[in-house]
C-alpha positions in Angstrom: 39.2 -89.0 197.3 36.7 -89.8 199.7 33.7 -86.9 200.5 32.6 -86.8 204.4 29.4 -85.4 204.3 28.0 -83.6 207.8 24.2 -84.2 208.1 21.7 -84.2 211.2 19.8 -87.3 211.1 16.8 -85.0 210.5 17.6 -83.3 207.6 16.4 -85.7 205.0 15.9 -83.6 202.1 19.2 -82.2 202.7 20.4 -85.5 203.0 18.7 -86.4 199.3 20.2 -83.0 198.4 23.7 -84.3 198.9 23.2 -88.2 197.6 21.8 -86.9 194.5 25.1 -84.6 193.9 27.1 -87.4 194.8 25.5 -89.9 192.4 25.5 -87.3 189.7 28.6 -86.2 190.4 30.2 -90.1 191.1 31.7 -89.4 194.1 32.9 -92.1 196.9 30.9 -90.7 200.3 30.3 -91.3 203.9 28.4 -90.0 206.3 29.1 -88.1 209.4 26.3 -88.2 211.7 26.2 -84.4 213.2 26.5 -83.5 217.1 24.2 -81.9 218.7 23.7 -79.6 221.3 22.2 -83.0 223.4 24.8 -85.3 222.0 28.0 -82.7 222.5 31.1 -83.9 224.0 32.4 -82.0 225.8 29.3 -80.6 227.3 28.2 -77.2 226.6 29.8 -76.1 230.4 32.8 -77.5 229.5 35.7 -74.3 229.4 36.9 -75.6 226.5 34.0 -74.1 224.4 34.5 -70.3 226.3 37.8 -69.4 224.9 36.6 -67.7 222.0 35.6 -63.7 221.0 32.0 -64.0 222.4 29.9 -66.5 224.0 28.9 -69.5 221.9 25.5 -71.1 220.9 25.4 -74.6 221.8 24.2 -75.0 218.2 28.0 -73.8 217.2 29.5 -75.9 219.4 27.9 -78.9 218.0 28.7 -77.8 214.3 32.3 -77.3 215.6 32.3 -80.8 217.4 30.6 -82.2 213.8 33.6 -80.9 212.4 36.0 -82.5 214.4 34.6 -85.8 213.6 35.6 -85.7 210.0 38.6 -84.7 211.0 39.0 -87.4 212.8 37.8 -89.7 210.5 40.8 -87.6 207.5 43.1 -89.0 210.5 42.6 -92.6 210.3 41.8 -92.6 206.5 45.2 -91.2 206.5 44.2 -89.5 203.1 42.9 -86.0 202.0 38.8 -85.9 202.2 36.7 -83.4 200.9 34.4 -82.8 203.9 31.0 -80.8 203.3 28.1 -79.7 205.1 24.9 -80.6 203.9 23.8 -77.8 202.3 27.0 -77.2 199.6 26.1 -77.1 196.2 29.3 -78.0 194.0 30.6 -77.4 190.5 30.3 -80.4 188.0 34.0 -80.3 187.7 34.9 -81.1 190.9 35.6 -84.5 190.3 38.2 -83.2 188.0 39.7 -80.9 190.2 40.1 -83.3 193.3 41.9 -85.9 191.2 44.1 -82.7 190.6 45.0 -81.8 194.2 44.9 -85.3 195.4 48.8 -85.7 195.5 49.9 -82.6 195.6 52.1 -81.7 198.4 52.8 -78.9 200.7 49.1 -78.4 201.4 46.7 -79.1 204.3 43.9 -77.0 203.7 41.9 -76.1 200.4 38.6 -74.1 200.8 36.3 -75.0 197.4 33.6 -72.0 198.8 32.9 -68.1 197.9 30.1 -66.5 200.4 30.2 -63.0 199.5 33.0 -61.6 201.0 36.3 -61.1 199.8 40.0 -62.9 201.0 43.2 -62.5 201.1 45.1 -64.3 198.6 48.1 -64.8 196.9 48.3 -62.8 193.5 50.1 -65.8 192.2 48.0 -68.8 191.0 49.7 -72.4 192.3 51.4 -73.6 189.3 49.8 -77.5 189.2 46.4 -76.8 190.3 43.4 -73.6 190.0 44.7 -72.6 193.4 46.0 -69.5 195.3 47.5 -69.4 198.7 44.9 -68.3 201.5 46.1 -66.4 204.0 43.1 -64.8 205.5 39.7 -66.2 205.2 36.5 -65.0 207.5 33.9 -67.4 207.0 32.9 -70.5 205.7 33.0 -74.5 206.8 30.8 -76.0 204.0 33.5 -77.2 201.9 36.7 -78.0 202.0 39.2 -80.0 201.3 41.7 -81.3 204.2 45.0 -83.5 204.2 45.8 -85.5 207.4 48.5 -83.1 208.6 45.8 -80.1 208.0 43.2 -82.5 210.3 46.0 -82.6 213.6 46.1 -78.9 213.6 42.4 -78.6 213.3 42.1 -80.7 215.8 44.6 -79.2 218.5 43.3 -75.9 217.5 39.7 -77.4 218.9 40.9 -78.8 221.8 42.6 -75.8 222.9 39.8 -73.4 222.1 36.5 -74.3 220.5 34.9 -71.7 217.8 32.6 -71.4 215.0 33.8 -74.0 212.6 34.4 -71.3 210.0 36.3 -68.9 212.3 38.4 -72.3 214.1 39.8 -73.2 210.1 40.3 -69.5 209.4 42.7 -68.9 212.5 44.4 -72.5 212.5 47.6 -70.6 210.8 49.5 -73.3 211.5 47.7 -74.9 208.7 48.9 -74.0 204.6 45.5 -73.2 203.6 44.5 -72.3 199.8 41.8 -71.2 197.7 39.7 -72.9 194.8 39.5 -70.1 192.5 37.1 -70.1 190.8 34.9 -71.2 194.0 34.1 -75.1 193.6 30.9 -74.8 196.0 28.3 -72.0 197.2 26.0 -73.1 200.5 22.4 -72.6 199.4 21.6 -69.6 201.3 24.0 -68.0 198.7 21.9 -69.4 195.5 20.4 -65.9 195.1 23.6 -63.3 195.9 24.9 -65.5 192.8 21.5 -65.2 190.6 21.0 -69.0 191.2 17.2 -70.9 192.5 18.4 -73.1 195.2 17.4 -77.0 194.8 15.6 -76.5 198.1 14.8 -74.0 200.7 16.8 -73.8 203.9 16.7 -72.4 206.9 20.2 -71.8 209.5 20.2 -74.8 211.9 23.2 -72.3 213.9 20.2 -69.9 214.4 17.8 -72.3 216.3 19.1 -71.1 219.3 19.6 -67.7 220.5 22.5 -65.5 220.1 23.9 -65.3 223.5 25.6 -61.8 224.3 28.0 -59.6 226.6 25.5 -58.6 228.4 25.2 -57.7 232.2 24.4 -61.7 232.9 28.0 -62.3 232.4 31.0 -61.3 235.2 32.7 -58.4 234.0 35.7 -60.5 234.0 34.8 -62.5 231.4 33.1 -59.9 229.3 36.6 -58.4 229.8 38.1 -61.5 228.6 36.1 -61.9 225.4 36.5 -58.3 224.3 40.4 -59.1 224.3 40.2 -62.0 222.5 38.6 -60.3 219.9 40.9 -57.4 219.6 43.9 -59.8 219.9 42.3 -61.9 217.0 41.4 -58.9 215.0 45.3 -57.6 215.4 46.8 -60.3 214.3 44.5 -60.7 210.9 45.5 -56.8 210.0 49.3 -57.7 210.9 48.8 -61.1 208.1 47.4 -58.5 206.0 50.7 -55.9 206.5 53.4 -58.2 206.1 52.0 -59.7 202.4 51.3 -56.7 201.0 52.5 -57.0 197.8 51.9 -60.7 197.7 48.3 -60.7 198.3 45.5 -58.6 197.7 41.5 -58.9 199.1 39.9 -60.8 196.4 36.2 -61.5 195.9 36.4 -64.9 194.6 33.8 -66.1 191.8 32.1 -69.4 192.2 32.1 -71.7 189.0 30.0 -71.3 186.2 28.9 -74.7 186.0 27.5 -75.1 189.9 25.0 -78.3 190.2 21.9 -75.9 191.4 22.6 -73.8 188.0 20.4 -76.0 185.6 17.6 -75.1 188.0 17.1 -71.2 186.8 18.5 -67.9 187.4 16.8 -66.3 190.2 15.2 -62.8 188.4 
């Protein structure tokens, strides 16, 4: 399975971050050269990119556009590719695991990360493969795994209504999206809510760029507008919680005990 990896021209020592896990690891890789906020298409004005819950950075919107480009790329490899951002750290077995999923069918979607926060899953594990059904995530883009079919829905989910990469995967329900559990990858701002050092220090590239908010510089028409969204969006993950009950529970997934970073030290 080929690994698209998502890296700004400028981040070099993420950049060695990543080919060092890949050479370790002996994964085939490409990379995807990152938009950003000067290289976004469609430009940050575009309305495309104001159909969300709240206004956008322009650093999200690029991150979002990033994504769409592997996507894009799963399209015309007309294969499954896991796709990270540069800052995942993975679990030695997920060579192992990849060959596993590979040719399974019935699946577009198959988050590998845990961030601190718990989903809703199936109770059920998948019966070929360490994986439940997701049917609510919240956050999250660093890694994934995505099948061609999975790619077209991402991708006319986008064009309809750019988001926060995490938040566009979590709400493409169109998609049949499971869960690695245990967690395959952590991002490294995570290495110390799971005891870990992180190879290297990083800091947000999302937070370069201000927050925008519903404040008093937007029409009250489209403050109105956003505030619906959100409720609409927050309605319908609380009805997919109501009609699997049963089925699925929250569940606070565990990454891997055998993450790449972990041979680096326990953070005390």
């Amino acid at each position: 399975m080929k690994t698209l990896i998502i890296n700004l021209a400028r981040a070099t020592d993420r950049m060695d971050f990543m080919r060092a896990q890949m050479a370790d690891l002996g994964l085939d890789w490409e990379r995807i050269e990152a938009v950003t906020p000067a290289t976004l298409q469609p430009p940050a004005d575009d309305p495309v990119w104001h159909r969300w819950q709240r206004p956008m950075r322009s650093t999200e919107m690029a991150l979002c556009a990033s994504h769409m480009a592997a996507w894009r790329r799963v399209i015309a490899l007309d294969a499954p590719c896991l796709v990270l951002e540069d800052d995942a750290l993975l679990s030695r077995g997920l060579p192992g695991f990849l060959a596993q999923v590979a040719g399974l069918a019935g699946i577009d979607h198959i988050s590998l990360e845990t961030r601190s926060r718990k989903k809703l899953v199936a109770r059920m594990m998948h019966p070929d493969a360490p994986i439940r059904r997701l049917w609510q995530d919240r956050t999250g883009s660093a890694a994934y795994v995505v099948f061609p079919h999975g790619a077209k829905a991402l991708l006319a989910h986008a064009q309809r209504s750019g988001a926060p990469s995490d938040a566009l995967i979590s709400a493409t329900y169109a998609m049949r999206s499971f869960q690695a559990d245990p967690a395959l990858s952590i991002q490294l701002d995570q290495c110390r809510a799971y005891g870990l050092v992180p190879a290297i220090e990083t800091a947000s590239l999302i937070d370069a760029v201000g927050k925008p908010g519903l404040a008093g510089d937007l029409a009250l028409p489209r403050r109105i507008a956003y505030r619906l969204r959100r409720i609409s969006a927050q309605l319908r993950m609380g009805g997919r919680h109501l009609i699997r009950l049963g089925r699925a529970h929250r569940l606070a997934i565990a990454p891997a005990g055998d993450l790449w970073g972990g041979a680096r030290g326990k953070a005390g």
